[in-house]
C-alpha positions as CSV (number, residue, x, y, z in Angstrom):
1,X,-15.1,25.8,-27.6
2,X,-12.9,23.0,-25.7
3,X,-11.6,24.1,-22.2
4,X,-9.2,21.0,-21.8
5,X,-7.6,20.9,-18.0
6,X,-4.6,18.6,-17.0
7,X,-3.8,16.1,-14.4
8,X,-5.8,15.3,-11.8
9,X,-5.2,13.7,-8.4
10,X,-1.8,11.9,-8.6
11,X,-1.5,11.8,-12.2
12,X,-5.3,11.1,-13.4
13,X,-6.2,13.2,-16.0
14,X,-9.2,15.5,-15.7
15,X,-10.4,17.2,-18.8
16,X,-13.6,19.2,-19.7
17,X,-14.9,19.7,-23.0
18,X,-17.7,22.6,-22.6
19,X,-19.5,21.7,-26.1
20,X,-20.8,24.5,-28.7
21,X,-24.4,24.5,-27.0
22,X,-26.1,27.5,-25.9
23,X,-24.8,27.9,-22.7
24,X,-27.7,26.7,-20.5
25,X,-26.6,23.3,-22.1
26,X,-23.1,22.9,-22.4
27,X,-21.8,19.5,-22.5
28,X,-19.5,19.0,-19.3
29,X,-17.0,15.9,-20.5
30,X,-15.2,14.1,-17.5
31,X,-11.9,11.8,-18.0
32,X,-10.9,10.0,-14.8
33,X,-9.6,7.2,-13.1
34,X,-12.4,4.6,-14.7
35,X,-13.1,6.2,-17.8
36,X,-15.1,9.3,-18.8
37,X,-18.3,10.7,-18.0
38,X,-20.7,12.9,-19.7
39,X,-22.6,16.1,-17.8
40,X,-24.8,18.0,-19.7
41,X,-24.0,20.8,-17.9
42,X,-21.7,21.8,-15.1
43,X,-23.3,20.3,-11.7
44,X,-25.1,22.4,-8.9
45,X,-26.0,18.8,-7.0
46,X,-22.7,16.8,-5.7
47,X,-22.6,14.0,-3.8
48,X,-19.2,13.2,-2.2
49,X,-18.0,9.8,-0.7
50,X,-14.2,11.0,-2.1
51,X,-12.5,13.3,1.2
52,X,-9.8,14.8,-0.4
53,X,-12.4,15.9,-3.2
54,X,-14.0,16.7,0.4
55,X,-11.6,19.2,1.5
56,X,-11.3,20.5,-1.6
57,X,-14.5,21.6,-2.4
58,X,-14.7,23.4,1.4
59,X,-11.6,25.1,1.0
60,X,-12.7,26.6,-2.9
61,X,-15.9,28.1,-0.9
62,X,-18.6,25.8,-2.7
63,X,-19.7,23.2,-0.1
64,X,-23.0,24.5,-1.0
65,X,-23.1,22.3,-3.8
66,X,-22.6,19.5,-1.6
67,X,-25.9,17.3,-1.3
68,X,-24.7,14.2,0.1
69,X,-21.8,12.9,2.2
70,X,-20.9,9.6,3.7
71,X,-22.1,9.2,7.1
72,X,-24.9,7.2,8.7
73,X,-28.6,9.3,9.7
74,X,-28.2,7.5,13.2
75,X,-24.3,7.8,14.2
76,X,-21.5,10.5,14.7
77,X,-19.8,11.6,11.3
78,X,-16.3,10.9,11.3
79,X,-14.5,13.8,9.8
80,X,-11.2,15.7,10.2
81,X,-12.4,18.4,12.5
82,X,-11.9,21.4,9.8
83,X,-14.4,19.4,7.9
84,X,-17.3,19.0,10.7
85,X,-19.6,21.3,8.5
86,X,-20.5,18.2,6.3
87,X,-22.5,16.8,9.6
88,X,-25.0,19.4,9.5
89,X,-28.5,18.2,8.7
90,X,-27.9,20.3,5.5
91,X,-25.8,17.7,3.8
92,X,-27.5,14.4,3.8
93,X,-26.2,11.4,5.1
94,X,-25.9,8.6,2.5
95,X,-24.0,5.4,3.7
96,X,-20.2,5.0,4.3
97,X,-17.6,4.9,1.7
98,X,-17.8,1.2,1.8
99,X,-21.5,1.0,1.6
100,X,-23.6,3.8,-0.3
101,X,-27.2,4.4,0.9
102,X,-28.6,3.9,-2.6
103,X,-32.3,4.7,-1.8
104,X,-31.1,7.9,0.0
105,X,-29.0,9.2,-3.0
106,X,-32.2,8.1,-5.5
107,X,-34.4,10.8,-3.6
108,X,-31.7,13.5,-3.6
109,X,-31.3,12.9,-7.2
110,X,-27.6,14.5,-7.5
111,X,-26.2,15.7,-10.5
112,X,-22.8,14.3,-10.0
113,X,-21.4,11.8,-7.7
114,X,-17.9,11.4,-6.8
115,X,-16.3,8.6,-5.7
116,X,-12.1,7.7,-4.6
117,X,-9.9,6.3,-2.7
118,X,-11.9,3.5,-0.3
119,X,-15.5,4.2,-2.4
120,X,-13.6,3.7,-5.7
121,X,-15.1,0.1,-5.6
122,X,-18.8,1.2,-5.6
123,X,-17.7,3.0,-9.1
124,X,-20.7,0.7,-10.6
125,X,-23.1,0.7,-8.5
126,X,-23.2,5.0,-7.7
127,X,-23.1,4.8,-11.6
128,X,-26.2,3.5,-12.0
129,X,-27.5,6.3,-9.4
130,X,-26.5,9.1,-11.5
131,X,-23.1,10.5,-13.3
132,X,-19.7,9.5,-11.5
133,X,-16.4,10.6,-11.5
134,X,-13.7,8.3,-10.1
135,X,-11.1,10.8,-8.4
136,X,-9.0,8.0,-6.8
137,X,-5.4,9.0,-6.4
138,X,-2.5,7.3,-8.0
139,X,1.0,7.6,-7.8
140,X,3.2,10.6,-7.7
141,X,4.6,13.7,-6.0
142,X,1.8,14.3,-3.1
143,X,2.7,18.1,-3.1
144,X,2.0,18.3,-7.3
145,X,-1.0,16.3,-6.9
146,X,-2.4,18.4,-4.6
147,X,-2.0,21.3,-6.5
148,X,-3.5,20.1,-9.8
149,X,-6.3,18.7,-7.7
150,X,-7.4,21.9,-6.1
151,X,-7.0,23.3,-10.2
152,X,-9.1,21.2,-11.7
153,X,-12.0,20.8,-9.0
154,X,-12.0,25.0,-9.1
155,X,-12.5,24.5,-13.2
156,X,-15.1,22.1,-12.6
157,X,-16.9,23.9,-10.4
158,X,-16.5,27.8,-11.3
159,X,-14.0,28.4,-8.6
160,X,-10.8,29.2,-10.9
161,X,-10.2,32.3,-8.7
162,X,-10.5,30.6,-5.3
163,X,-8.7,27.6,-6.5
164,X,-5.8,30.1,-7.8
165,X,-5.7,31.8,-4.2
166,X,-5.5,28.6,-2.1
167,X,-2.6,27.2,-4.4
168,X,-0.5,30.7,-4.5
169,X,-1.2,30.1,-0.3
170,X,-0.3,26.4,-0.3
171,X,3.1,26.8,-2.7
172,X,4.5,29.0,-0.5
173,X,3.8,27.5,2.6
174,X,5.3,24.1,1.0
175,X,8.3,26.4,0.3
176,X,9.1,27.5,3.5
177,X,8.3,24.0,5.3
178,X,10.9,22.3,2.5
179,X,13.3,24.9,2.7
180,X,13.3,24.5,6.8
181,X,12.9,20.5,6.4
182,X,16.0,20.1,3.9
183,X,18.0,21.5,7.1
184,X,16.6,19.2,9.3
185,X,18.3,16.2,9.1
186,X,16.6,12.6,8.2
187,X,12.7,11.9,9.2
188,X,10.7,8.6,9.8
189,X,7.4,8.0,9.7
190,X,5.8,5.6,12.0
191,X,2.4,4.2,11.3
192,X,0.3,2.6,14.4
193,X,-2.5,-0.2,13.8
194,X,-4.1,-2.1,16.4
195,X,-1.5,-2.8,18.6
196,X,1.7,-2.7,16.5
197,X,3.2,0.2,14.0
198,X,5.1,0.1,11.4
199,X,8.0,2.3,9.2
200,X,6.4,4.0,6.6
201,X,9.2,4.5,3.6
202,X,9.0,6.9,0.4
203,X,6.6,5.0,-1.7
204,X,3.9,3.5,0.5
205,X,0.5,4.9,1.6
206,X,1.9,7.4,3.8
207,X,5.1,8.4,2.2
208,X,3.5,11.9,0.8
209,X,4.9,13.1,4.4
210,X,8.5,12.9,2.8
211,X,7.2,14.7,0.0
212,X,5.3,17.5,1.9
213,X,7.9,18.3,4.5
214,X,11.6,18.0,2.3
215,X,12.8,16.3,5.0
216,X,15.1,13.3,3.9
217,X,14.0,10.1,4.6
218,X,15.6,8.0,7.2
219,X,14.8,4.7,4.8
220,X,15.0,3.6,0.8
221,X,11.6,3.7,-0.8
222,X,9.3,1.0,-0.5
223,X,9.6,-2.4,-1.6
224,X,5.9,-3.7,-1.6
225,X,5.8,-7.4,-2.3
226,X,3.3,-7.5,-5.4
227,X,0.0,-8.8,-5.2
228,X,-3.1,-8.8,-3.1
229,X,-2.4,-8.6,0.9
230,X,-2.2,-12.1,2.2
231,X,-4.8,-13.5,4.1
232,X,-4.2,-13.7,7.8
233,X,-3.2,-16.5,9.7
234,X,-1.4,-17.6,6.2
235,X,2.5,-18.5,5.8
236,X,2.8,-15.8,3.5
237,X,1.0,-13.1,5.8
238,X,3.6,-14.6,8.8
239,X,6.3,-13.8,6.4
240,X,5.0,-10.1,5.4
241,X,4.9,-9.3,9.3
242,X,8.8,-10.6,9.7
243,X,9.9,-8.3,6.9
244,X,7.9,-5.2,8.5
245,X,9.4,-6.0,11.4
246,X,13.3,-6.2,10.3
247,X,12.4,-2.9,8.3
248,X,11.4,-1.2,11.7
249,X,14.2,-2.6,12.9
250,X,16.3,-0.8,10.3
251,X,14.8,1.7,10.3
252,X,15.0,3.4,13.9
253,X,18.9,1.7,14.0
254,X,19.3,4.5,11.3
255,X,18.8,6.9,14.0
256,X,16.6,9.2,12.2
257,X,16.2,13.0,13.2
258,X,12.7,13.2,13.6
259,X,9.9,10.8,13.8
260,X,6.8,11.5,12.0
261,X,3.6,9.8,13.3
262,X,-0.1,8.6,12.1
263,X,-2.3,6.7,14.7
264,X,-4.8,4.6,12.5
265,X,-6.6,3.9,16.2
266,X,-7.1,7.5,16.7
267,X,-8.7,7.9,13.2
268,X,-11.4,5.7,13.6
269,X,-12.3,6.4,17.1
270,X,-10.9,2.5,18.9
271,X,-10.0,3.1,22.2
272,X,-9.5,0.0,23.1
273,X,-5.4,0.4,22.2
274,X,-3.5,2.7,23.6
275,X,-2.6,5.8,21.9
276,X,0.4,5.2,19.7
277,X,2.3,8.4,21.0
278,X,2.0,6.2,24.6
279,X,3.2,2.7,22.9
280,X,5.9,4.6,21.2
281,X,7.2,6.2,24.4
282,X,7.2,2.6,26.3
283,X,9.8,1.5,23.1
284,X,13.4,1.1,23.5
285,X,14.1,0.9,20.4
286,X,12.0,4.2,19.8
287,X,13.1,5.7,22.8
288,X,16.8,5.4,21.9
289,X,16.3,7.6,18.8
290,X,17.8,10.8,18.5
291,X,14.7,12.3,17.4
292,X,12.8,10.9,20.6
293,X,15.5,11.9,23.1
294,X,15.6,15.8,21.8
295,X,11.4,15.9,21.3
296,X,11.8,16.3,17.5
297,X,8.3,14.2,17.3
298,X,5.3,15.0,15.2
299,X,2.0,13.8,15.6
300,X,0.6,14.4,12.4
301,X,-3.3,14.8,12.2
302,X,-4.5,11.2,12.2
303,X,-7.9,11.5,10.7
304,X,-6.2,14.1,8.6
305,X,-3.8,11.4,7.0
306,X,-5.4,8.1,7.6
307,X,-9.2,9.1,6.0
308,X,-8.2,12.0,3.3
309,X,-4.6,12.3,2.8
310,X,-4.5,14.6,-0.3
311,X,-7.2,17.7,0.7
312,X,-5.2,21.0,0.2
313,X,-6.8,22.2,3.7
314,X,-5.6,19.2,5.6
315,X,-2.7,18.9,3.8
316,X,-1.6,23.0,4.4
317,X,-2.4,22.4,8.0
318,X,0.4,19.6,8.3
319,X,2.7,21.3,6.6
320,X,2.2,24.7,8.6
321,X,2.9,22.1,11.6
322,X,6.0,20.4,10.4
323,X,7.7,24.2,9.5
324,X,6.6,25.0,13.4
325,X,8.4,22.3,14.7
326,X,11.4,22.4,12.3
327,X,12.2,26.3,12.6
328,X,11.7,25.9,16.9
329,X,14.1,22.9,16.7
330,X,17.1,25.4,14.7
């Protein structure tokens, strides 16, 4: 029998072919973002350096499977707070998402590993560990993505039941938060990094808050210069800051509605800046807004956004915010 499942995080496709084995033995098949991977049976052992796989996995009821998460055996995990479970002893530490603890994951021997986003780049190396999916997350409509995520992980793991119930949830919270945001007027979403922020259009990293709130967006979509970032201290990197800054520019002249914000600082614990929600307030050209001046700002969930944008538990959470904030501003 073939039990074929489509999509997959922002338009990866994620299939499984269950073999005609006896059923202690069926072949678990695995399409994804860097090629396909062969279980013989479904896993009972994950290790997880992908956080919106993260998130998932917690909200379908089976973090008991999790063997293995990124975080160091000497430091403080750094999590989204619904996802603090993960730093219990009972879920080993092994490395960072930029730097796997190979040894560790050798000795826990998992049956699956699965990598995305920042730890799509140690594809090779966990490979060579044990089985590895690549659930990185491409381009497309956040919302969608989300929702064929949270499928496909509940197929993968037996949780079709609980996956089903946490989508019915999040679809109609998305429906009320877009029916509420398509009232609201125009958003912008400001993204803070070290000691300067950004405008954040449809298209870029952060532009799934367009998509998850209906609100229109105050800018066009992006128009990313191709290529690698350029190195800094470069012409070319001098040039890159200029246009982000005559986009910011143009973007809070448009006068948007409401301001959206993600404060990278916050995420990763530097408190050597000062919080963005300060910087922004000390702005003129922030301050001048119509969304600043009637308090239609929201601090989205930095962690939240910045380390796992995508989970269906983090994702429901901003979404239940931005429908707050929209119906007590009508």
């Amino acid at each position: 029998m073939k039990k074929i499942i489509p999509g997959l995080p922002l338009a990866v496709a994620l299939a499984l072919t269950l073999g005609g084995a006896p059923a202690l033995a069926q072949e678990v098949r695995i399409p994804h973002a860097q090629g396909e991977t062969v279980l013989p049976a479904a896993p009972q052992k994950i290790a997880v350096f992908d956080l919106p796989t993260l998130d998932i996995v917690n909200a379908l009821g089976k973090s008991d499977l999790v063997v293995a998460v990124p975080k160091s055996a000497d430091g403080p995990a750094n999590f989204p707070a619904h996802l603090m479970g993960f730093a219990e002893d009972r879920h080993a530490p092994a490395g960072t998402l930029f730097e796997p603890d190979a040894a560790a994951l050798k000795a826990l021997a998992p049956d699956l590993i699965v990598v995305g986003g920042r730890s799509a780049a140690q594809f090779e190396q966990m490979a060579a560990i044990a089985p590895t999916i690549d659930l990185s997350a491409g381009n497309g409509d956040m919302v969608s993505n989300v929702i064929a995520s949270t499928e496909n992980l509940g197929r993968l793991l037996g949780a079709e039941d609980a996956a089903a119930a946490r989508i019915a949830a999040f679809r109609e919270t998305i429906a009320r938060t877009h029916e509420l945001g398509g009232k609201a007027g125009t958003g912008l979403l400001l993204f803070g990094a070290g000691e300067g922020f950004s405008a954040q259009p449809p298209g870029s990293r952060f532009g799934g808050v367009y998509d998850l709130t209906g609100i229109e967006p105050a800018i066009g979509p992006s128009e990313a210069a191709p290529g690698p970032r350029p190195e800094p201290g470069t012409p070319e990197a001098a040039a890159a800051r200029q246009r982000q800054q005559e986009a910011l520019e143009a973007a809070l002249a448009a006068d948007p509605d409401w301001i959206f914000t993600i404060d990278r600082n916050a995420a990763v614990g530097n408190t050597e800046v000062a919080p963005l929600a300060d910087r922004l307030a000390a702005d003129e050209r922030v301050t001048a807004t119509s969304a600043w001046q009637e308090g239609r700002v929201i601090h989205l969930d930095s962690k939240v956004w910045y380390l796992m944008t995508g989970g269906i538990d983090g994702m429901t959470a901003s979404a239940e915010a931005a429908a707050a904030a929209f119906a007590q501003a009508q």
